[in-house]
C-alpha positions, 0 to 999 in steps of 0.5 A: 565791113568794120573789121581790123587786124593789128600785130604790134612787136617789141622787145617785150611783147607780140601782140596781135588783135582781130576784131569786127564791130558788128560781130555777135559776141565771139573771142578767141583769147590768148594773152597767158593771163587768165583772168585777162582774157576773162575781162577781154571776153566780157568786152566782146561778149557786151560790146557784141564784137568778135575779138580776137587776141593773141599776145606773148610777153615777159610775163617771167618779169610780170603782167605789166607790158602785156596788159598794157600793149594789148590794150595798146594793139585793141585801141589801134585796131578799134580805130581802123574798125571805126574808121571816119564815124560817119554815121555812127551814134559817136556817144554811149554809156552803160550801168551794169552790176554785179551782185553788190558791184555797180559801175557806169561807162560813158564813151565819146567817140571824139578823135581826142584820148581821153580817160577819167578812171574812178575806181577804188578796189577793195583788194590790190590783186584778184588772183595774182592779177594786180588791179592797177594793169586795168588803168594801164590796159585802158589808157593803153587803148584811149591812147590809140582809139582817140576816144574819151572814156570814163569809167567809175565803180560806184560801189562794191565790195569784191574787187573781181566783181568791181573790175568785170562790172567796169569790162561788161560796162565798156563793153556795153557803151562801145557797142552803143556808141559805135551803132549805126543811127538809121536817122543820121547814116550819112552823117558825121555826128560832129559840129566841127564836120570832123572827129 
């Protein structure tokens, strides 16, 4: 039952999120930026979460306020999904390439924001997409989920590739950290007894 559903309204953007953890992969993305709902889609398609999102923004003045508040409404629709951790795995990392492109995702479900983001694009745009919203839509979402995330390209030489290997990554340690483990169900994998 870890499925959540968030709508976020300002003055900039509308923003709703759908999703279910223990989902097969499914999206329905609607943000009007097309290569966004591209990364969107590696995330559920990797993380094996059914993801939905629909947003509406001032995309006349740019993509800024959309990216950023998407990420904003995934991070507090994750944290609904995950709800106490109990049981959950709490740790998960992930290399994926693509073609000359690697890169590495390392998740700790921690009850703390945090993002080390470590990526030097070989362009500043894929498309007319200005690689800087991909910091901005994942501190959007530590920020809200409360989790630590570190996320570094360690090589690569087209940018489209460097950022869908960063997405496919991510999406593969959140599935990974928010697994059941069968040896602890019942518990809270946190010294501490909270997260």
């Amino acid at each position: 039952m870890r499925k959540s559903q968030v709508t976020r309204n300002t003055l900039e953007t509308q923003v709703r999120v759908e999703l279910d953890l223990d989902g097969s992969g499914q999206s329905s993305l609607a943000t009007g930026i097309g290569f966004f709902d591209h990364m969107l889609d590696q995330v559920a398609r990797h993380g094996l979460i059914d993801l939905n999102v629909e947003a509406k923004g001032d995309l006349h003045i740019d993509a800024h306020h959309t990216v950023e508040d998407v990420g904003i409404t995934f991070g507090q629709a994750f944290a609904k999904a995950v709800g106490d951790k109990k049981g959950l795995r709490r740790y998960g990392h992930a290399y994926v390439p693509l073609d000359e492109a690697l890169s590495r995702a390392v998740i700790d479900l921690s009850g703390r924001p945090g993002l080390a983001y470590r990526v030097d694009y070989v362009r500043a745009t894929i498309g007319e997409f200005d690689v800087d919203l991909i910091h901005e839509f994942f501190q959007g979402f530590v920020n809200h989920a409360q989790i630590t995330v570190h996320l570094d390209n360690l090589t690569g030489g087209n940018a489209h590739h460097q950022a869908e290997t960063i997405f496919k990554a991510f999406g593969r340690a959140v599935r990974a950290a928010t697994e059941i483990d069968p040896r602890a169900s019942q518990a809270l994998p946190s010294t501490k007894g909270s997260l």
